[in-house]
N, C-alpha and C positions, 0 to 999 in steps of 0.2 A: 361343120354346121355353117350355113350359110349368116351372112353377116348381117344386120336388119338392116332397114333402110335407115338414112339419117333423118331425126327426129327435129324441129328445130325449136329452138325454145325462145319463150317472150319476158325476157327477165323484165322484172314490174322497177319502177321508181319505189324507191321506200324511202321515206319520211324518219330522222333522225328517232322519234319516240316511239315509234314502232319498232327501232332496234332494240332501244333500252328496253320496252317492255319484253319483247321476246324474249331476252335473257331472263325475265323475273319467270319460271316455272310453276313456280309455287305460289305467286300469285293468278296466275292462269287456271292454276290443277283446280285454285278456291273458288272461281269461278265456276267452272263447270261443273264441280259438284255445287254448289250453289243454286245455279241457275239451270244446267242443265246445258243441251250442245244441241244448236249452236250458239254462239252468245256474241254480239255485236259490242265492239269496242272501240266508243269515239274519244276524240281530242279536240281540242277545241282553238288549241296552238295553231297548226296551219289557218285555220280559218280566220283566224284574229291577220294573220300574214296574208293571206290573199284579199281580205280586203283592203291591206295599208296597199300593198299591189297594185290595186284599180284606182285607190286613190291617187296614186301617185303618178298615173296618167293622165286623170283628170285635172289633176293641181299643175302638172308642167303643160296641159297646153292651155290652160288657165279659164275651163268650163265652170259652170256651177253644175250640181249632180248629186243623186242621190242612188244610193245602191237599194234592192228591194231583193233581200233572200228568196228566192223563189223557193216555199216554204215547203211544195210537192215532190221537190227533189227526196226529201228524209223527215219522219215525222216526228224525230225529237224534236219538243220544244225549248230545250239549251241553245239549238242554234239561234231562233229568232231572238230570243233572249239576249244573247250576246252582240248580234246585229244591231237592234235596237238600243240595247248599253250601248254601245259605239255610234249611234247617231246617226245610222242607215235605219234603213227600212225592210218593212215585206211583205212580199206579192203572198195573197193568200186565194186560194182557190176551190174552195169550199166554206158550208157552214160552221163547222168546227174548226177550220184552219182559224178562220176570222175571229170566232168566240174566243177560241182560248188567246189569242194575242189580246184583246181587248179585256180578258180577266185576268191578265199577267202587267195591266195598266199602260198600254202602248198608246202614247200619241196617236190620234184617226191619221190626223197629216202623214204620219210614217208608215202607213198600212193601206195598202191597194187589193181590191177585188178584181179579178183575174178571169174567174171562172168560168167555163165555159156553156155549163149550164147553170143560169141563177134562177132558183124557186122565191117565190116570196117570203121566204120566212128569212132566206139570207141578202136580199134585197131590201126587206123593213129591218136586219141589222144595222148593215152598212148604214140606211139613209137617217136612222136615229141619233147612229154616232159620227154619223157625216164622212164616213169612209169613200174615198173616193172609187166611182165603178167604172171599168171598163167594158164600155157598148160594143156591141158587136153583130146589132142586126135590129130592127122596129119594133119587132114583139116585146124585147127589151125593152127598149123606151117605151112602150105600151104600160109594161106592168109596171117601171121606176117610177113613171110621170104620178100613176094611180097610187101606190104606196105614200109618195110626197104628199098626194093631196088629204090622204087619210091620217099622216102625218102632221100634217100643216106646215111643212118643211120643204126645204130645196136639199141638193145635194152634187159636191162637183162628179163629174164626169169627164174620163177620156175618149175615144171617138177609136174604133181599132182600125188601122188601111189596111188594106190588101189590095190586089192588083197590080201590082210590082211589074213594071217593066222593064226587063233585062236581058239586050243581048237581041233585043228584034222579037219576047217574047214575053209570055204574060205568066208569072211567075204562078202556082196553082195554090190556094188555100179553101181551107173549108171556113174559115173567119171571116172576119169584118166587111166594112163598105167599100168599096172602087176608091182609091183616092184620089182619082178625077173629077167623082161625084161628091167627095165630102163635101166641100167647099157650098156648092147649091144646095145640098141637103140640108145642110146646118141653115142656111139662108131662109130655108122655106118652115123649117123644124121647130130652130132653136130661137133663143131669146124672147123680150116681153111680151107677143103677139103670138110664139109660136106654139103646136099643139103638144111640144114637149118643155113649157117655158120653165119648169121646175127644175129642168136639169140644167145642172150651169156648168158651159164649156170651162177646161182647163188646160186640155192636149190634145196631142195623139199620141199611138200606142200600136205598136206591128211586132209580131214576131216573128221569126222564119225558120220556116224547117229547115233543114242543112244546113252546112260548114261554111258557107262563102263571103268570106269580106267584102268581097267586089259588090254581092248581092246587098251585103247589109248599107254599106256606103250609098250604093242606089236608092234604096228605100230611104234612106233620111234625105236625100236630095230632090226626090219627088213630093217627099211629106214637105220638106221648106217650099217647096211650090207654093205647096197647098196652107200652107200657114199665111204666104204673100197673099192669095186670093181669100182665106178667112179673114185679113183683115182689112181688105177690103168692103168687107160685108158687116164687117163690127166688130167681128170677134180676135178678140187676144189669145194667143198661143202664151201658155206661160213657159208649156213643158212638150218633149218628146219623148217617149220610152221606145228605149231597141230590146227592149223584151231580152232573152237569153241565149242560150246556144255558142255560150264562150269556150272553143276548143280547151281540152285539158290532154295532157300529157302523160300517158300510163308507165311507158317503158324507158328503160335506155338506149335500146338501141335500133336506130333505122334498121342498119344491115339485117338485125333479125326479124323486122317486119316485113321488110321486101323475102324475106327467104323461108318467111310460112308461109305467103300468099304466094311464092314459085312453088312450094314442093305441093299446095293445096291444089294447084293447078291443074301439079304432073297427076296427081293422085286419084282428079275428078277425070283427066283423061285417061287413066288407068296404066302409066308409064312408070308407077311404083306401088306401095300398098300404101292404105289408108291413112293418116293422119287425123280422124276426125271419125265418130261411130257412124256404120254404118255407108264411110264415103260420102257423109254430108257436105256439098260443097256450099254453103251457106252463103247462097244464093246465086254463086256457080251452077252452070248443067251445062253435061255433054250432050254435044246435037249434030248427029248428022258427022258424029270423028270430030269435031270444034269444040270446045269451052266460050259457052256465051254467058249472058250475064253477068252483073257486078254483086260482089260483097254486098251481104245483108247486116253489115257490121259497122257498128262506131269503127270511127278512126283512132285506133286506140295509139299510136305514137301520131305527132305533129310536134316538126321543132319553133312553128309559131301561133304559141297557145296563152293562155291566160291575159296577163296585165298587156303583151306584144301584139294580140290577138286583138283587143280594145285597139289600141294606140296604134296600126295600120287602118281600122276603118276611118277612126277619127282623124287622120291625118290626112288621109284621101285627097287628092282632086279632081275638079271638074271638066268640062271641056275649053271652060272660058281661064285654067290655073287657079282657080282659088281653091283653099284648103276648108274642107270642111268645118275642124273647128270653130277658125277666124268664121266663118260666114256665122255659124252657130254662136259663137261669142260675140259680134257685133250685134246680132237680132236678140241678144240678150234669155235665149233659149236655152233653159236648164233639160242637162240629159238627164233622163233614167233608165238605168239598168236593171236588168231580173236577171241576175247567175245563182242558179243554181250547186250544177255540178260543178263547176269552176271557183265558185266557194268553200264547197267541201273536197276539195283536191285534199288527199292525203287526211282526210280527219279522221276512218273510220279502218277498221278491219273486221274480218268474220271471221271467227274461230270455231272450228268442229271436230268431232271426236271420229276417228275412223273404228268402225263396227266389225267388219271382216272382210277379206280378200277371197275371192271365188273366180272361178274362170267359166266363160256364156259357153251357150252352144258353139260359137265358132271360135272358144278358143282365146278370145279375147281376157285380160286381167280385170275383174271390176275391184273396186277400192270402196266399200261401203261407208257411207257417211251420215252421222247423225242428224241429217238435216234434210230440208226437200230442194228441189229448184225453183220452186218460186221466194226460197230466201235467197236467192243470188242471181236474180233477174231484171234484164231492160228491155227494151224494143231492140238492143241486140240480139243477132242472132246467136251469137257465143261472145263470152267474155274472155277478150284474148288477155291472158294475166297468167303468167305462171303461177299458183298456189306454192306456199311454202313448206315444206312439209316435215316436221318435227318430232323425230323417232323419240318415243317417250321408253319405249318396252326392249327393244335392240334396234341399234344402227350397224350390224355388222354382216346382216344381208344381203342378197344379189340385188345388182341393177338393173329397173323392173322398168316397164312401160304398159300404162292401162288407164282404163278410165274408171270416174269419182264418179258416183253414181246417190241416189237420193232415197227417201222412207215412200216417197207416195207408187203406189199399185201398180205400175205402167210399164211398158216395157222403154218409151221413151223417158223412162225416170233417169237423166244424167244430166249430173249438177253442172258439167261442162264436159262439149258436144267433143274438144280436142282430147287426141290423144297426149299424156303427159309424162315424161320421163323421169321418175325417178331415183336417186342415189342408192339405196335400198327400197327393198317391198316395203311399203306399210304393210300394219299388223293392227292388231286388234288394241286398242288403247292407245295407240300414236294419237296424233293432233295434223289436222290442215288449216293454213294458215291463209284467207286472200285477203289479199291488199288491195288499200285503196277500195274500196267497198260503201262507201258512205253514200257517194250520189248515184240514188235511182238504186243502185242494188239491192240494196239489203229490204227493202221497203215500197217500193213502187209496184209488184205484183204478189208482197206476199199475200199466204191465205191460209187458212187452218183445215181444209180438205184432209180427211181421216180422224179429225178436232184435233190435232194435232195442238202442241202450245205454240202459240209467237215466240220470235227468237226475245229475249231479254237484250235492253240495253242497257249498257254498263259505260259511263264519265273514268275515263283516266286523267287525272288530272291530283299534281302533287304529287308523284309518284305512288297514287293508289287510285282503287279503283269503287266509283258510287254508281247506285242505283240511278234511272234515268228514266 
């Protein structure tokens, strides 16, 4: 029999309480008969740790700062909860994000509107309770200005840049103003005379799509520009927001991130067999005998991620040697931050019941699982993570490779696109276990397509487990 090709695997980071609880079985079994599979299981320990984390970069290079949960990463509200107990903040981005933080009694000062599209009814929120909004284009300030006057209220406001230039190039967003042009806009716009004088400056505010430090460091160096030339014109900068996008750290090991994306390579050029359904090369393609294209995928290992990730941009320098910070702590400029997933590093796991084992037309193992793919989905195009997988029924079967597959109709119904090696076949009553699952996964696309239930979340905390 011929040998299969080698498989390679992406062993996840795990979080000390995610061991303990996997040993508790029997607290597990009472869940999913409870609630049913699959059942989302957070903690709330890491997340208390990652924010002492960022504080403790911002405390040694001796910034003032405020952290803002970016609340759309996960939509329990324990997280803001606890944010807020701890004397951060959170970015809310929606009308109900914002509602329920204000009916859980949150400080307006520690809650920012986000959003990318604001209607009026989450804009007469914010401006009632004085929550401060984030502008991002005139129509905006068209409907904030009129809400104020119907109001009879002001309200602060931050100003979003884009435009980013980096590298000889113009960085691309679908957001905010030029930050060439704040500076004149606010001049002509804002203050007592102007046609938005109800909004009262307080900052700026950028976010950026991708990974890049270099990128983020630029963008506060052009914004302090533009803060020099705001106050010029009158206006005080109190604050900055560098928005989110704080790398986080899935795996242990490089060597096996460089060696799925080799054999993903060989596979899209067809120099071994598949790793991935269908020879998905997620966003790999062969052209012409070549592999073009790059990965459509998080960076799921980086050995410079979280509170290190922070503490390189902010440590940055310029062309003239000055450090970012120091420039930022002499101009007396408070940062803010919006992490999200980098918050909820480690908080959360999905837990699901395997249903049955069957093999496709071509031969392939599917692994049925109680659950769909949009409970374990992002703007990734696969979640590289190995699942853990927990013989409930016998561990004393062959070593199986095949893919987890989901309840909705479709023939693209697979809960994840890799193929996955396991130590024994599941079986019908085993259990799959992924980690790390909190930010963006579990929540960001689900849906009840077939009415299917929502996954249940479940608080471990104490060593048991509460409704959420």
């Amino acid at each position: 029999m011929k040998k299969p090709d080698y498989l390679p695997e992406l062993t996840p980071v795990v979080h000390p309480w995610v061991h303990e609880l996997l040993r508790q079985e029997e607290r597990m079994e009472t869940a999913l008969s409870l609630h049913g599979s699959p059942v989302n299981i957070h903690c709330t320990v890491p997340f208390r740790e990652n924010i002492g984390k960022f504080r403790s970069v911002f405390d040694n290079l001796g910034l003032e700062y405020t952290l803002f949960f970016a609340r759309k990463a996960n939509k329990c509200l324990v997280y803001p909860e606890v944010a807020l107990g701890e004397g951060e903040g959170v970015d809310t981005a929606s009308y109900t994000e914002l509602r329920e933080c204000l009916e859980q009694g949150a400080d307006p000062r520690k809650l920012v509107v986000t959003a990318a599209v604001k209607n009026k009814a989450l804009v007469k929120l914010a401006v009632t309770h004085g929550v401060p909004l984030v502008i991002d284009n005139e129509d905006e300030c068209r409907l904030i200005q009129s809400v104020c006057e119907e109001a009879g209220c002001t309200v602060p406001v931050q100003l979003r840049a884009s435009h980013f230039r980096y590298e000889g190039e113009v960085l691309y967003s679908r957001f905010g103003f030029p930050v060439g042009e704040i500076p004149g806009w606010a001049g002509r716009n804002l203050g007592h005379d102007g046609t938005y004088h109800l909004l009262k400056y307080r900052g700026l505010h950028f976010h950026l799509s991708g990974y890049s430090t270099g990128q983020r460091a630029e963008a506060l160096w052009q914004c302090l520009e533009a803060v020099r030339l705001l106050k010029e014109k009158g206006f005080a900068t109190e604050s900055i927001d560098m928005g989110g996008g704080i790398l986080v750290n899935y795996l242990e090991q490089q060597t096996q991130w460089r060696d799925f994306f080799r054999e993903l390579e060989k596979s899209v050029r067809g120099d071994r067999s598949p790793i991935t359904i269908h020879n998905d090369g997620l966003g790999l393609q062969l052209y012409r005998g070549e592999v073009i294209g790059s990965p459509q995928v998080y960076p799921y290992f980086n050995r410079e991620h979280g509170a290190e990730f922070l503490r390189t941009v902010l440590d940055s320098t310029n062309e003239k040697g000055e450090r970012l910070c120091e420039v930022l702590r002499s101009q007396g400029i408070r940062v803010h931050l919006e992490p999200g997933r980098s918050l909820l590093d480690q908080c959360g796991i999905t837990l699901a019941k395997v249903c049955f084992t069957k093999k496709d037309s071509a031969g392939n193992t599917l692994v049925g699982l109680e659950m769909n793919r949009t409970q374990l989905r992002s703007s990734s195009a696969d979640f590289l993570s190995d699942p853990v997988h927990i013989s409930r029924v016998s561990s004393s079967g062959p070593e199986a490779e095949g893919y987890l597959v989901g309840g909705y109709c479709l023939e693209q119904e697979f809960i994840l696109k890799r193929k996955i090696r396991f130590r024994n076949l599941p079986v019908t009553g085993d259990w799959i276990v992924f980690i790390n699952t909190a930010g963006y996964m579990m929540h960001f696309y689900e849906s009840r397509a077939h009415r299917f239930e929502l996954a249940a979340n479940l608080l471990y905390e104490e060593d048991k487990l509460y409704g959420i």
